[in-house]
N, C-alpha and C positions, 0 to 999 in steps of 0.2 A: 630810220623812220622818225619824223616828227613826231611831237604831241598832237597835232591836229589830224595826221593822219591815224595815231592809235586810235583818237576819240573815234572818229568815223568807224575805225575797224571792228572796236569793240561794241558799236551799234548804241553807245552813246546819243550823239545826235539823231534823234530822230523825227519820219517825217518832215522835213524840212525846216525841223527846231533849229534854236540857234542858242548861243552862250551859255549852252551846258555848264556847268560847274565838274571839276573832274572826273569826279567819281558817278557823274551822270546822275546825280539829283540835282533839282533848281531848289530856289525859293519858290514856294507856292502861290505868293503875294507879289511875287518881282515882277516888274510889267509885262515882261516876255511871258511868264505863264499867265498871266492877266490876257492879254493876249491873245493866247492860244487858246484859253478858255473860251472864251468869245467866240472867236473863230470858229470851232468844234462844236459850241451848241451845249459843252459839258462843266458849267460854271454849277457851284452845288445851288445854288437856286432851280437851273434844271431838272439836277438829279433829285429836288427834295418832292418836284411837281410831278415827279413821274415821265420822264423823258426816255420816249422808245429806245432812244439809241443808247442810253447810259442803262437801263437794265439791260440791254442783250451784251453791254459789255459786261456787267455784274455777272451774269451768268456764266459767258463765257470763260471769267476770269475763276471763276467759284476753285479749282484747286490754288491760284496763289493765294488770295483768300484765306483758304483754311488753313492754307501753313502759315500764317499765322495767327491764326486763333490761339494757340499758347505762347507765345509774346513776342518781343521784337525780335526781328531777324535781320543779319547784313545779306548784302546779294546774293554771298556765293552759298549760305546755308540756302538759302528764298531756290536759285538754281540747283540745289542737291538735292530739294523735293518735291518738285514739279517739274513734266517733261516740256519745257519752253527754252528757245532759246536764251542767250542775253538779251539782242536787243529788242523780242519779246517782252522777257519780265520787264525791261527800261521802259517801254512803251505802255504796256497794262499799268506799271507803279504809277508814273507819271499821271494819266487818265486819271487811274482811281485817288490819285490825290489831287488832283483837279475836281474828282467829287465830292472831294471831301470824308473818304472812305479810311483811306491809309495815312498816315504822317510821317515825315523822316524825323528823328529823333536821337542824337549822338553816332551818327555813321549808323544808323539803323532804320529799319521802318517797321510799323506797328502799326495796328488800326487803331482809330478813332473812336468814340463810343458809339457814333452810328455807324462807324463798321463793325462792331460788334455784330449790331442789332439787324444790321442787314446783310451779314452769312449766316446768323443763325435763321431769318427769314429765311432765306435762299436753299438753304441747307432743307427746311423743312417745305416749303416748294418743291423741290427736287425731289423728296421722297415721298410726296403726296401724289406728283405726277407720275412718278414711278409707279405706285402702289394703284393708282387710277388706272393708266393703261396694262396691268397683269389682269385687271378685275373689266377688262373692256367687254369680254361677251355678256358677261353679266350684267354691267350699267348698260348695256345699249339694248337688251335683250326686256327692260322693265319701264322705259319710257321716262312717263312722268314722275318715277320715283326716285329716279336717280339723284337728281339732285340731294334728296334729302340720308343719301348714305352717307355716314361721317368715314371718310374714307381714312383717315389719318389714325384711326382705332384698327385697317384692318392689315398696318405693314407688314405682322409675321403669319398673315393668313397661308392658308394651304388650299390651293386649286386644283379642284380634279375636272377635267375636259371628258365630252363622249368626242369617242375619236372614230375614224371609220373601220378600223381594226381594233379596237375594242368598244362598241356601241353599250355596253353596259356598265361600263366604269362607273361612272357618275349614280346609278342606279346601287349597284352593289357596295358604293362607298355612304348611300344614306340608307341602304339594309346596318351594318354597321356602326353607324350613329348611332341607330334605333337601339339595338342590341347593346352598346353599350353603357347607353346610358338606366337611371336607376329611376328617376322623373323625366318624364317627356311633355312638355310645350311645344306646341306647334300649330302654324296654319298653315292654308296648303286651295288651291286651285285647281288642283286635277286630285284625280284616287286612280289605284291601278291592284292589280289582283295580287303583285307583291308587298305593296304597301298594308295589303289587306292580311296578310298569310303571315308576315313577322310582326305587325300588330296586332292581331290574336292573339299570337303563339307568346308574344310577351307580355300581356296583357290576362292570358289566362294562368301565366306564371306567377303573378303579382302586381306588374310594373304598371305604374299608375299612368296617363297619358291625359293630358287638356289636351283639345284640336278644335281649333276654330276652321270651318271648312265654307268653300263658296256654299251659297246656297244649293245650286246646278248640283253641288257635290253632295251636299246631300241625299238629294233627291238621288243620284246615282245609286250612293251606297246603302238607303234601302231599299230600293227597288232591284238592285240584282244581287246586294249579300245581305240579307234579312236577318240570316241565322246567327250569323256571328257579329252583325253589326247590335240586335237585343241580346245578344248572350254575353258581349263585352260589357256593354251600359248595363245590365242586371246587376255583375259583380260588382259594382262602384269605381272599378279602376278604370271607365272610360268617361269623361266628359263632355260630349258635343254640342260645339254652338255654329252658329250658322250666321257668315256678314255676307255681305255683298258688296265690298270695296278690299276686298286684299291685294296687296300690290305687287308679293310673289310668294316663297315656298321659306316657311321659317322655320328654323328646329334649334330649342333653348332645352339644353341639358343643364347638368349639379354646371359644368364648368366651362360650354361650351356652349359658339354659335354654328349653326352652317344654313346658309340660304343659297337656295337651287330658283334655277330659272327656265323653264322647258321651252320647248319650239311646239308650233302649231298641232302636232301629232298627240303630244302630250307627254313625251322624251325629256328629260331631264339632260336637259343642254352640258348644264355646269354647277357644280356646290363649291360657294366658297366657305371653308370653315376658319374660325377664329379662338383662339383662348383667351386673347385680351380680355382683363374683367372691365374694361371700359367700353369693349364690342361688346360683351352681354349682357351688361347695365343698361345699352341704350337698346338692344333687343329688346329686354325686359318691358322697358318703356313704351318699345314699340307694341308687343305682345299686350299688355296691358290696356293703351290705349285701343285697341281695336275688340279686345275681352269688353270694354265697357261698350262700344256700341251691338255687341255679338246678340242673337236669340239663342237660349237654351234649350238642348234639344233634349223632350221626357219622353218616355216611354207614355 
C-alpha cells in the first residue's frame, strides 16, 4: 500500500480536498484551505456574521468541541472521547478551523479564544433548550408570559404532570408545598375547595400566607366560603389582595418556587418547582411587582 492510498484510507483527504499534509492537518492560510473556505461559504468572516450553515455545524460538532475545553488534544485522544469516526473528526477539525474555532498547534489542536467562547455559548444553548422543552406544557399553557420566564434559573427544576391515571398528582404535590412551607406567597387564578381546606387548616395553625387572587377569585371565595375565608383574615395570618393581570399560579416559600398552570376546567395541568436562589429572587420580583399593583382586601 502506498502513501496516497493510506491517506485516502485513513479518511485524510476529504470531500474532494486535496494536498493534505500527513497527518491530515493543512495550513489554515495555505491557498487550498483559502480555497475551500470560499467554496463552502465557512471563511470566519462567515462564521463571525452568523452563518446558518457554520452554527448547525457548531452544534453538531458540540462533543469534539468539548473535548477540548481542557486543552490541547492529538487525534487519537480527540477519537477516544467522541463517538466519530476519523475521517469525521478530519472533516469537523478541518471546518471548525476554517472557522476559526480550533487551531493545530505542535501535532495538536486546541481552541481558539473564540472557541472558547463559543462552546461555552453552545453549551449553555443546549441546556437552555433542553430545560425549555421539559418545562413545554407549561410555557405553552401561559401565552404571553412565556417569554418573560428566565428559563436558564429553572435547569434543576422538578416537574410533576396530571396524567390520566393519576389526575391528581399535580394537585396533591401543591397540598404539599403548602404544608411545607412555614411562609407562603402566592397568587393564584382559580380557588378550589382543597385549596381552601389546607389553607385554613394551616393558617388556623399559625402559618402566615399573602395571596394575591384574580379578582373573579375573590368574589368566589366570599361568596361560597365566607366562614373561613373572615375567620382566616381575623387571625392576621391571612392577607388578600385582589389584581386583574396575573399571568399564572405562583407559590414563594423560605426557599422555594413552584408555578402551576391549569387547563380550562380549572385542573392544575403541571407545577414546576425550583430551589435555585436565583428562580426565587426573580419570583420574588415578580411577586412584588404585581403586590404593588394589588387591592387590599379588609374586612
Amino acid at each position: 500500500m502506498n502513501d496516497e492510498t493510506a491517506r485516502y484510507r485513513d479518511g485524510v483527504v476529504a470531500d474532494g480536498g486535496t494536498d493534505a499534509v500527513e497527518d491530515g492537518r493543512e495550513d489554515g492560510n495555505s491557498p487550498e484551505a483559502l480555497e475551500r473556505r470560499s467554496r463552502n461559504g465557512m471563511d470566519s468572516d462567515t462564521a463571525t456574521n452568523g452563518s446558518h450553515e457554520f452554527l448547525l455545524e457548531v452544534i453538531r460538532r458540540r462533543p469534539l468541541l468539548r473535548s477540548l475545553q481542557s486543552g490541547a488534544a492529538s487525534t487519537g485522544e480527540i477519537l477516544g472521547s467522541v463517538d466519530m469516526s476519523r475521517s469525521t473528526v478530519h472533516r469537523a477539525l478541518n471546518s471548525l478551523m476554517d472557522g476559526g474555532l480550533v487551531e493545530d498547534c505542535d501535532d495538536e489542536y486546541r481552541l481558539t479564544n473564540v472557541g472558547q467562547i463559543v462552546v461555552q455559548k453552545s453549551e449553555t444553548f443546549g441546556t437552555q433548550t433542553a430545560t425549555a422543552l421539559s418545562l413545554d406544557q407549561f410555557l405553552n399553557a401561559i401565552d404571553g408570559h412565556a417569554a418573560s420566564i428566565p428559563v436558564e434559573h429553572f435547569t434543576e427544576a422538578t416537574v410533576v404532570r396530571r396524567k390520566a391515571r393519576q389526575p391528581h398528582a399535580t394537585i396533591h404535590r401543591i397540598i404539599e408545598f403548602i404544608e411545607q412551607a412555614e411562609r407562603l406567597r402566592m397568587f393564584s387564578t382559580v380557588i378550589s375547595p382543597v385549596y381552601v381546606d389546607v389553607g385554613y387548616r394551616e393558617m388556623m395553625d399559625g402559618m402566615e400566607i399573602a395571596a394575591i387572587f384574580d379578582e373573579a377569585v375573590v368574589d368566589i371565595m366570599l361568596s361560597e366560603y365566607p366562614e373561613k375565608a373572615y375567620e382566616t383574615i381575623s387571625t392576621g395570618n391571612f392577607d388578600v389582595y385582589a389584581h386583574d393581570g396575573l399571568p399564572f399560579e405562583l407559590f414563594i416559600s423560605e426557599e422555594k418556587v413552584g408555578m402551576a398552570a391549569h387547563n380550562d376546567n380549572g385542573n392544575a395541568e403541571i407545577l414546576v418547582e425550583c430551589c435555585d436562589p436565583a428562580a426565587v429572587e426573580w419570583a420574588e420580583d415578580l411577586y412584588s411587582r404585581h403586590f404593588s399593583d394589588a387591592k387590599s382586601l379588609t374586612l
